[in-house]
mmJSON file of the N, C-alpha and C atoms, coordinates in Angstrom:
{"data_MODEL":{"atom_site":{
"group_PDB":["ATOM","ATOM","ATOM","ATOM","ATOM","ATOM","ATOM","ATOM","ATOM","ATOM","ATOM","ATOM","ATOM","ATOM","ATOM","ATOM","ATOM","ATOM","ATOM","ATOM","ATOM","ATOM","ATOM","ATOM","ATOM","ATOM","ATOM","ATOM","ATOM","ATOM","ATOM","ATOM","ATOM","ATOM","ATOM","ATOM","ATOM","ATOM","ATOM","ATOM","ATOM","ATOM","ATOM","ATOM","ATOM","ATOM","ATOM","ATOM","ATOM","ATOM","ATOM","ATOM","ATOM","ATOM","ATOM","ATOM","ATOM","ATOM","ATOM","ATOM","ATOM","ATOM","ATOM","ATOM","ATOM","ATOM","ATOM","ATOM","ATOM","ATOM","ATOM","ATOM","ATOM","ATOM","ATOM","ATOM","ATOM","ATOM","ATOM","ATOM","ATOM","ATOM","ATOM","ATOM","ATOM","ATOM","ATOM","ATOM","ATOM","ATOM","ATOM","ATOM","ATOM","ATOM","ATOM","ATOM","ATOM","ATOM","ATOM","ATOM","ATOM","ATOM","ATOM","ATOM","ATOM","ATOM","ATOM","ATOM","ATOM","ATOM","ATOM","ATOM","ATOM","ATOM","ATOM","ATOM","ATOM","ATOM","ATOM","ATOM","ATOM","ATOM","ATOM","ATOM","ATOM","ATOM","ATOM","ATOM","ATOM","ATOM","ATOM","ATOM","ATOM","ATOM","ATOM","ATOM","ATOM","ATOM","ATOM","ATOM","ATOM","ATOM","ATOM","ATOM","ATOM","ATOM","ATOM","ATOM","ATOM","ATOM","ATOM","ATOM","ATOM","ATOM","ATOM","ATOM","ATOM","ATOM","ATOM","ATOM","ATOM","ATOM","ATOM","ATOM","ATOM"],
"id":[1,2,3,4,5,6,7,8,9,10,11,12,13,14,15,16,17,18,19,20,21,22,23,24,25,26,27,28,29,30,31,32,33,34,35,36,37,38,39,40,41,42,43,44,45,46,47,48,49,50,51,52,53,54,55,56,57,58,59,60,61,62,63,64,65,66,67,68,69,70,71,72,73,74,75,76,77,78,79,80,81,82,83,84,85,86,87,88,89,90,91,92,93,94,95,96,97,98,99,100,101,102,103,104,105,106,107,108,109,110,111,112,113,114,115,116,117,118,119,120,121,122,123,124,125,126,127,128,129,130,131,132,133,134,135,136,137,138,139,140,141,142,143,144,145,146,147,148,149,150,151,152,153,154,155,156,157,158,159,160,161,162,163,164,165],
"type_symbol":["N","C","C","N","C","C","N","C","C","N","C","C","N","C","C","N","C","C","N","C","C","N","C","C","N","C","C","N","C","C","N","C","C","N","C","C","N","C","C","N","C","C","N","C","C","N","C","C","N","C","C","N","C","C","N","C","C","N","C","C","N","C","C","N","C","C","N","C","C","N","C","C","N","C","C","N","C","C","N","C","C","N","C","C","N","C","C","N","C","C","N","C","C","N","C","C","N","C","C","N","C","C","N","C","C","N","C","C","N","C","C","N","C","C","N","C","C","N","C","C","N","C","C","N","C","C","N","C","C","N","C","C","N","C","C","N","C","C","N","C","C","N","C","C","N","C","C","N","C","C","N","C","C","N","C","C","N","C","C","N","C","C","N","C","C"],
"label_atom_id":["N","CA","C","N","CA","C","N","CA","C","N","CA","C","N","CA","C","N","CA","C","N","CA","C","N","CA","C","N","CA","C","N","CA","C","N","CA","C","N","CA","C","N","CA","C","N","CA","C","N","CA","C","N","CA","C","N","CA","C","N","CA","C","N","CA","C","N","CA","C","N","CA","C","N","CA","C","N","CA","C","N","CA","C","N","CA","C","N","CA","C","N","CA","C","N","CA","C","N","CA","C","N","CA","C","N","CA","C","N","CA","C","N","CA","C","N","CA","C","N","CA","C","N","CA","C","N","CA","C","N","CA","C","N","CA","C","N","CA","C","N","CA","C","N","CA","C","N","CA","C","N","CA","C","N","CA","C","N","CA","C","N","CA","C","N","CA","C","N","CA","C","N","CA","C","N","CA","C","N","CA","C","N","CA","C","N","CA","C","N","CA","C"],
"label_alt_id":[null,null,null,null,null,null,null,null,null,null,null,null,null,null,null,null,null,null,null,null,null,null,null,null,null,null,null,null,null,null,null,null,null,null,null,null,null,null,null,null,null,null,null,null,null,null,null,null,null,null,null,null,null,null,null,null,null,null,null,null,null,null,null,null,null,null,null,null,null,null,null,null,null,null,null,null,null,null,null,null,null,null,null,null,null,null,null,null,null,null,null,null,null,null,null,null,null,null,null,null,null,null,null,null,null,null,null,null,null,null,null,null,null,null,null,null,null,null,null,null,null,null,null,null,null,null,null,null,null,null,null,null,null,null,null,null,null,null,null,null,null,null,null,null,null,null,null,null,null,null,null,null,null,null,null,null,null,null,null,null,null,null,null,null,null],
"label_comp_id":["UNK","UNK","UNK","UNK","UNK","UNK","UNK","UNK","UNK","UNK","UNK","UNK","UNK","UNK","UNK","UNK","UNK","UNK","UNK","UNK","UNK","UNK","UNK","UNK","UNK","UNK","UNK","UNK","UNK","UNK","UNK","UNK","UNK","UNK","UNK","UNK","UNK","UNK","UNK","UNK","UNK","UNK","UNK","UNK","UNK","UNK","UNK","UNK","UNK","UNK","UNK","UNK","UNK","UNK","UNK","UNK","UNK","UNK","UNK","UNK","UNK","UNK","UNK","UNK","UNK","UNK","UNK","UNK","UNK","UNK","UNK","UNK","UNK","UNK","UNK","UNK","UNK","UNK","UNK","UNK","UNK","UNK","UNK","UNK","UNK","UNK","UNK","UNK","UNK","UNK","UNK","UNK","UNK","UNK","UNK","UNK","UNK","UNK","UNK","UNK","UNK","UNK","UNK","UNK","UNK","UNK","UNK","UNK","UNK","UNK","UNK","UNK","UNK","UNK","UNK","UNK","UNK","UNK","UNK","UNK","UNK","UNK","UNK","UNK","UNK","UNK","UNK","UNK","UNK","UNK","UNK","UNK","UNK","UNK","UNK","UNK","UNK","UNK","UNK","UNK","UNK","UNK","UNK","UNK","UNK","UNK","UNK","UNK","UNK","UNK","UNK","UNK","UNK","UNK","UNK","UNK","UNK","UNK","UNK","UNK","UNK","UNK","UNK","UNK","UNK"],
"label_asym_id":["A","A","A","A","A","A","A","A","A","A","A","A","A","A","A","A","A","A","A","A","A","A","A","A","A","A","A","A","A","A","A","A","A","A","A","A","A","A","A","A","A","A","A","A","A","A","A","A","A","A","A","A","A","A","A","A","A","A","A","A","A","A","A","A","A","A","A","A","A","A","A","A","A","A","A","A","A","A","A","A","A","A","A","A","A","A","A","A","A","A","A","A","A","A","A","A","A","A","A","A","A","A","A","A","A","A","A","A","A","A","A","A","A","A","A","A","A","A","A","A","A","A","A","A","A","A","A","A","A","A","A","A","A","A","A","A","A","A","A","A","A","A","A","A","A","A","A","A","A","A","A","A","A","A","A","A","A","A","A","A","A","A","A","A","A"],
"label_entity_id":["1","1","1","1","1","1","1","1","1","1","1","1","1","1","1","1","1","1","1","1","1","1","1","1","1","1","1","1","1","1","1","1","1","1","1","1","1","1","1","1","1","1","1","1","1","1","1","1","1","1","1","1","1","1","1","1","1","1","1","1","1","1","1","1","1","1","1","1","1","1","1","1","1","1","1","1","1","1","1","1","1","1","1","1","1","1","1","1","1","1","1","1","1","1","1","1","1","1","1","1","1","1","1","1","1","1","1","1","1","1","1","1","1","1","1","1","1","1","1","1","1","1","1","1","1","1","1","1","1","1","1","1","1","1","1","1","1","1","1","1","1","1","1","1","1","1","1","1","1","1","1","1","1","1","1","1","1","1","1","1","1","1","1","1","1"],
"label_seq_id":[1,1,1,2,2,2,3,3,3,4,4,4,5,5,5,6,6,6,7,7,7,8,8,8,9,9,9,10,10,10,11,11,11,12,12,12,13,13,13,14,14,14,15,15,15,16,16,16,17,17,17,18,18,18,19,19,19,20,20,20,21,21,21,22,22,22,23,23,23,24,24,24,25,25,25,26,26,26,27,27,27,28,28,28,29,29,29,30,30,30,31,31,31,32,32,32,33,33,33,34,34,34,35,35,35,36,36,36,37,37,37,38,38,38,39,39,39,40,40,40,41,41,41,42,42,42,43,43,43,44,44,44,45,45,45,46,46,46,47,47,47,48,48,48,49,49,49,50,50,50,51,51,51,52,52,52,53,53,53,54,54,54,55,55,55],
"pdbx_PDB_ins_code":[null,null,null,null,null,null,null,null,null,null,null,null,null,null,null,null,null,null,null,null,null,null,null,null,null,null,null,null,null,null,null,null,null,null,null,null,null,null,null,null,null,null,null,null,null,null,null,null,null,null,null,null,null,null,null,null,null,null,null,null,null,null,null,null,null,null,null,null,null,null,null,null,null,null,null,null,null,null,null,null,null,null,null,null,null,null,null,null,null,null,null,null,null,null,null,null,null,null,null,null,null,null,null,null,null,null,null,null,null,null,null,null,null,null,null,null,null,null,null,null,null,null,null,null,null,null,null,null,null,null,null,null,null,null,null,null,null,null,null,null,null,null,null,null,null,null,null,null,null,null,null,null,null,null,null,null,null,null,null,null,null,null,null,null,null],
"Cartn_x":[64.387,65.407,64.748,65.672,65.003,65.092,63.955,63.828,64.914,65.434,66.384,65.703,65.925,65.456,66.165,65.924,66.454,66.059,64.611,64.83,65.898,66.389,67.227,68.437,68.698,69.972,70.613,69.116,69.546,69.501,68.571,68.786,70.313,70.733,72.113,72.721,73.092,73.865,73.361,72.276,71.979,72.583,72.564,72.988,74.56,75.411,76.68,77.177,75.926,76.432,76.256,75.37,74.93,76.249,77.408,78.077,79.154,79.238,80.318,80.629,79.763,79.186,79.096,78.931,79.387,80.402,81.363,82.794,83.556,82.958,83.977,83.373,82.45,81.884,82.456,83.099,83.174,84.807,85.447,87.164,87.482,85.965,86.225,86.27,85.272,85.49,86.582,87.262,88.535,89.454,88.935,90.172,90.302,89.106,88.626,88.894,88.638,89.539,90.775,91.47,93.14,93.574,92.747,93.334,93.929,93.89,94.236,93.187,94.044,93.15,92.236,91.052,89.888,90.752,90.786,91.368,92.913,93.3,95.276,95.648,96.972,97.208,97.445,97.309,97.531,96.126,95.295,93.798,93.563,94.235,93.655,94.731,94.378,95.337,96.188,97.271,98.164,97.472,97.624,97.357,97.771,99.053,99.543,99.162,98.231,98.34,97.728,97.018,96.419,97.754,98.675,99.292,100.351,100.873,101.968,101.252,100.23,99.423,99.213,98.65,98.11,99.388,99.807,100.933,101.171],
"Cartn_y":[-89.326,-88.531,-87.791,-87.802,-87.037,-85.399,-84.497,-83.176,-83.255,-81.736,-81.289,-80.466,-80.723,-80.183,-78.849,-78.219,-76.641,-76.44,-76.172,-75.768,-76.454,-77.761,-78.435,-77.516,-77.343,-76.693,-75.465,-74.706,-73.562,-73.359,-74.196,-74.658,-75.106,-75.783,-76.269,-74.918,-73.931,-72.8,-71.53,-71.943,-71.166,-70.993,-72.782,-73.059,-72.998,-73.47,-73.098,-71.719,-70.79,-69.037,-69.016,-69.462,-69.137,-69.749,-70.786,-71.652,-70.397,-70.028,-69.236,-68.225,-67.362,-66.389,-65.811,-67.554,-67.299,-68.139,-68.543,-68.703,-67.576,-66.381,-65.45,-64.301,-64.305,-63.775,-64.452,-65.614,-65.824,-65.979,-65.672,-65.21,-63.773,-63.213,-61.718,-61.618,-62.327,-62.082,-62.845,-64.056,-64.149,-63.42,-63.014,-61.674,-60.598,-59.926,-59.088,-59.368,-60.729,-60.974,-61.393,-61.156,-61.695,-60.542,-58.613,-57.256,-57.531,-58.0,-57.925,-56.822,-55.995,-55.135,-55.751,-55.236,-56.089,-55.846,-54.436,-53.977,-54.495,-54.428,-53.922,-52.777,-52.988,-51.807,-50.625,-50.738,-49.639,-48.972,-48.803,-48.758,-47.883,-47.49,-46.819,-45.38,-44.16,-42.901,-43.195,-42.933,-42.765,-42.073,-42.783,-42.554,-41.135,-40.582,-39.441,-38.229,-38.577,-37.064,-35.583,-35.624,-34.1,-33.919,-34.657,-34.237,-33.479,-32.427,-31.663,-29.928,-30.163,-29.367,-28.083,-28.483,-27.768,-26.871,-25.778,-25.344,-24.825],
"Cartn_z":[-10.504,-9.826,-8.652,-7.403,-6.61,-6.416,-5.871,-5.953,-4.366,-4.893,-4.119,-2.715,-1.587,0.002,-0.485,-1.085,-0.403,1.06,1.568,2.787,4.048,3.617,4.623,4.183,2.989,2.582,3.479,3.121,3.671,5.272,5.657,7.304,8.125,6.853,7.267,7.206,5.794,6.006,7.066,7.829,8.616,10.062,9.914,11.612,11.545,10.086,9.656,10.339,9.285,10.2,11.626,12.47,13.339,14.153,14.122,14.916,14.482,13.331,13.001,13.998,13.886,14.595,15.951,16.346,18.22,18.481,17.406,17.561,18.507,16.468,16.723,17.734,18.633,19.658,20.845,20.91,21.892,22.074,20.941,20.728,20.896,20.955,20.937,22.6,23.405,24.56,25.085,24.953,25.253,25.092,23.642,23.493,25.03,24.95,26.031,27.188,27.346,28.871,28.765,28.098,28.309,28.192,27.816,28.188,26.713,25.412,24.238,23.997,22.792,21.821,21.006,20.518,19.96,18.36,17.733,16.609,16.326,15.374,14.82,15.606,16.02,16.478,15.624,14.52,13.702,13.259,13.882,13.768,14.463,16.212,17.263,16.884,17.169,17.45,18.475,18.6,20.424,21.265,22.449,23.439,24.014,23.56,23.874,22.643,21.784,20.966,20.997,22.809,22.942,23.841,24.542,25.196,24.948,25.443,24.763,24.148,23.738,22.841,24.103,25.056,26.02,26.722,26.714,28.068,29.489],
"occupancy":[1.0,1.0,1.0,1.0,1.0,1.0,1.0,1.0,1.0,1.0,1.0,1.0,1.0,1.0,1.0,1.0,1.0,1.0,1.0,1.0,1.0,1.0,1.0,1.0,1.0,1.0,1.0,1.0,1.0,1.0,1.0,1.0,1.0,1.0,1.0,1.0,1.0,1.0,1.0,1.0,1.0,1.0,1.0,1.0,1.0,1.0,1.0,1.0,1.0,1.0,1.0,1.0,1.0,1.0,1.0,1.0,1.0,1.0,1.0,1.0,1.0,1.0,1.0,1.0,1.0,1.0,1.0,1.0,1.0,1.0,1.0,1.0,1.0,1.0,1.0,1.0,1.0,1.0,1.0,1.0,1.0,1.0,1.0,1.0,1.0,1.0,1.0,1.0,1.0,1.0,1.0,1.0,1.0,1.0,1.0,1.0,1.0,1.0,1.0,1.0,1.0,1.0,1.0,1.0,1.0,1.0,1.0,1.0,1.0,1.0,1.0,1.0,1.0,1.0,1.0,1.0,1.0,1.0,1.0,1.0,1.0,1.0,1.0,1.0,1.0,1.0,1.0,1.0,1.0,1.0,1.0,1.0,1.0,1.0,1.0,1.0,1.0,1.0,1.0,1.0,1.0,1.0,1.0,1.0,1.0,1.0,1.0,1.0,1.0,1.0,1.0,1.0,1.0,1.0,1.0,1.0,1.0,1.0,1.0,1.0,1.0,1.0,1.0,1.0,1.0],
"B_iso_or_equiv":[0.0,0.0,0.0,0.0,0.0,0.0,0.0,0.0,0.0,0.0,0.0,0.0,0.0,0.0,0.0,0.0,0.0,0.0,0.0,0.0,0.0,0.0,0.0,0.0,0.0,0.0,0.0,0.0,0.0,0.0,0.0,0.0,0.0,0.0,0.0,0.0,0.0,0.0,0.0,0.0,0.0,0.0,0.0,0.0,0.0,0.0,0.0,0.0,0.0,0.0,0.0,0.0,0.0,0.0,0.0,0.0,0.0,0.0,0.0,0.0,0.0,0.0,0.0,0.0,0.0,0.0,0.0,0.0,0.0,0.0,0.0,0.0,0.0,0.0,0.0,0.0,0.0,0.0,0.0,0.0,0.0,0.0,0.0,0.0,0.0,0.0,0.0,0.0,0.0,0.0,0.0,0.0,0.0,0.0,0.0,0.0,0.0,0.0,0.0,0.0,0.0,0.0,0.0,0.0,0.0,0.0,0.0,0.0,0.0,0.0,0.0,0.0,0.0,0.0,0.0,0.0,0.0,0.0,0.0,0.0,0.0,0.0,0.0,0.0,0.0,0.0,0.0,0.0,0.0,0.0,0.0,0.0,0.0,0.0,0.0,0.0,0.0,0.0,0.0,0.0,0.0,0.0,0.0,0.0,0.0,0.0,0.0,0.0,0.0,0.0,0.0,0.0,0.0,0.0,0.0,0.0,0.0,0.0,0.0,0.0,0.0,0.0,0.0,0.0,0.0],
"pdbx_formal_charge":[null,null,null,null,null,null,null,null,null,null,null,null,null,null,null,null,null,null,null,null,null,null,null,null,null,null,null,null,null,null,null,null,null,null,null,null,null,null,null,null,null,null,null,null,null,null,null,null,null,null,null,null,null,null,null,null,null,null,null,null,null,null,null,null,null,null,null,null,null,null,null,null,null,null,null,null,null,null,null,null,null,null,null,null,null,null,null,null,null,null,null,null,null,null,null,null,null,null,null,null,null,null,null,null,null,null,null,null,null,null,null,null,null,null,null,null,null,null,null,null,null,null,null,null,null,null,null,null,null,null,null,null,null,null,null,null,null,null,null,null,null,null,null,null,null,null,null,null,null,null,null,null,null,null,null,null,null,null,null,null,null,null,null,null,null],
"auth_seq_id":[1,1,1,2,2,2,3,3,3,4,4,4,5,5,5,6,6,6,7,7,7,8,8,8,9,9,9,10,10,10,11,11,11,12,12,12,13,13,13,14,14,14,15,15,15,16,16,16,17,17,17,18,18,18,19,19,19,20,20,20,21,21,21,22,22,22,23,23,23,24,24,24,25,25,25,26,26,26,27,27,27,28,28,28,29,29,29,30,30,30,31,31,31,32,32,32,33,33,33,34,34,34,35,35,35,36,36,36,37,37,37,38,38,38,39,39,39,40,40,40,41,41,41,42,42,42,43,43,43,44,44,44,45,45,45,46,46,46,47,47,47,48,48,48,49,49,49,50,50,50,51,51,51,52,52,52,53,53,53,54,54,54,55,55,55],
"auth_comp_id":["UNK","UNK","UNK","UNK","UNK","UNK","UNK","UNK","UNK","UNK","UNK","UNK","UNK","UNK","UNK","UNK","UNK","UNK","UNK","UNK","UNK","UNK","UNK","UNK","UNK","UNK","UNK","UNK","UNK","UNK","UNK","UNK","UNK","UNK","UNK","UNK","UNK","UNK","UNK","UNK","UNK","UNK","UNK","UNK","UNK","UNK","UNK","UNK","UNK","UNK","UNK","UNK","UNK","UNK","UNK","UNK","UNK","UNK","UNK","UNK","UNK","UNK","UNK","UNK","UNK","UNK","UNK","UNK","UNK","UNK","UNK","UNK","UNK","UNK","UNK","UNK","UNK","UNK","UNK","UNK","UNK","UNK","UNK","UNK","UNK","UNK","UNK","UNK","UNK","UNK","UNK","UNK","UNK","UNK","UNK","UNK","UNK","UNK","UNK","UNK","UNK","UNK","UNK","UNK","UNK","UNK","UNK","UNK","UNK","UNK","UNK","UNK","UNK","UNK","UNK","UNK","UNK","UNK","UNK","UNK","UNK","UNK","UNK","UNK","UNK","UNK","UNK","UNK","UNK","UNK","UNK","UNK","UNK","UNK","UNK","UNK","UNK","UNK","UNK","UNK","UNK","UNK","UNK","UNK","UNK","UNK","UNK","UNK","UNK","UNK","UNK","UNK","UNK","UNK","UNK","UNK","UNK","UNK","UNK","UNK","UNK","UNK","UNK","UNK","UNK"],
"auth_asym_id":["A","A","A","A","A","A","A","A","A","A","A","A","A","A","A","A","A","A","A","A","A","A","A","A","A","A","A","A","A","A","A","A","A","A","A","A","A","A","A","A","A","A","A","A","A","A","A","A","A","A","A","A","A","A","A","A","A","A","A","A","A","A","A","A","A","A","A","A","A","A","A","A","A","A","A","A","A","A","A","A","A","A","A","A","A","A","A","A","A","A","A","A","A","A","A","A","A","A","A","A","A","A","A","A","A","A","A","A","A","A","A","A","A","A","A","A","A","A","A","A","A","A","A","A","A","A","A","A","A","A","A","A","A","A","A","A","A","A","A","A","A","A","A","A","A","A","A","A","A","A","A","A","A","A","A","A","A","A","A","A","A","A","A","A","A"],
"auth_atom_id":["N","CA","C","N","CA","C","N","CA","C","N","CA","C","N","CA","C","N","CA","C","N","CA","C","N","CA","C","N","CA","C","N","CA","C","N","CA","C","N","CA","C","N","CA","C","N","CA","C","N","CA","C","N","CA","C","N","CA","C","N","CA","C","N","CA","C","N","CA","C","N","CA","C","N","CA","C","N","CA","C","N","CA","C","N","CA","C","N","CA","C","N","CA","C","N","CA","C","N","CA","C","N","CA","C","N","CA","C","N","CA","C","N","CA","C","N","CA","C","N","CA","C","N","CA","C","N","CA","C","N","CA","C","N","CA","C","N","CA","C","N","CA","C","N","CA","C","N","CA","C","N","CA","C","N","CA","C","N","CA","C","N","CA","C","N","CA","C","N","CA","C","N","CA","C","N","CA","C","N","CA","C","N","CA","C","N","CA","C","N","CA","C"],
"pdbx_PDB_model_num":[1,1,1,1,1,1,1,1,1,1,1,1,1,1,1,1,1,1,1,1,1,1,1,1,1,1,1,1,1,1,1,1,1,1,1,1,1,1,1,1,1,1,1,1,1,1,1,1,1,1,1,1,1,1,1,1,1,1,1,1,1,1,1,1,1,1,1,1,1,1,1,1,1,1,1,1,1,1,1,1,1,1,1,1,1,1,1,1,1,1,1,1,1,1,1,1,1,1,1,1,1,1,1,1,1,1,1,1,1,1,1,1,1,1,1,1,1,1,1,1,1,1,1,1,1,1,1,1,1,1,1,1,1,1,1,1,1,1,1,1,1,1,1,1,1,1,1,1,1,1,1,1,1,1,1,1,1,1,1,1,1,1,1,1,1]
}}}
């Protein structure tokens, strides 16, 4: 029976993460350039909540 390559294994789940990784790095900057929010909008405070406060 043959012995199992771990190091190929984990080489493979390395370069796996690594493709992952600058997927979603590079959806983040599409995001960024299409003026989309990076977050949910339910994540950021309003834009308006010192306003009003001051008289």
């Amino acid at each position: 029976m043959a012995k199992p390559n771990y190091s190929f294994e984990k080489r493979q789940r390395e370069l796996a993460k690594a493709k992952k990784k600058a997927e979603k790095e590079a959806e983040k900057a599409a995001r960024k350039r299409a003026g989309q929010p990076e977050a949910p909008e339910g994540d950021e405070p309003p834009a308006d909540a010192d306003s009003g406060a001051a008289d």
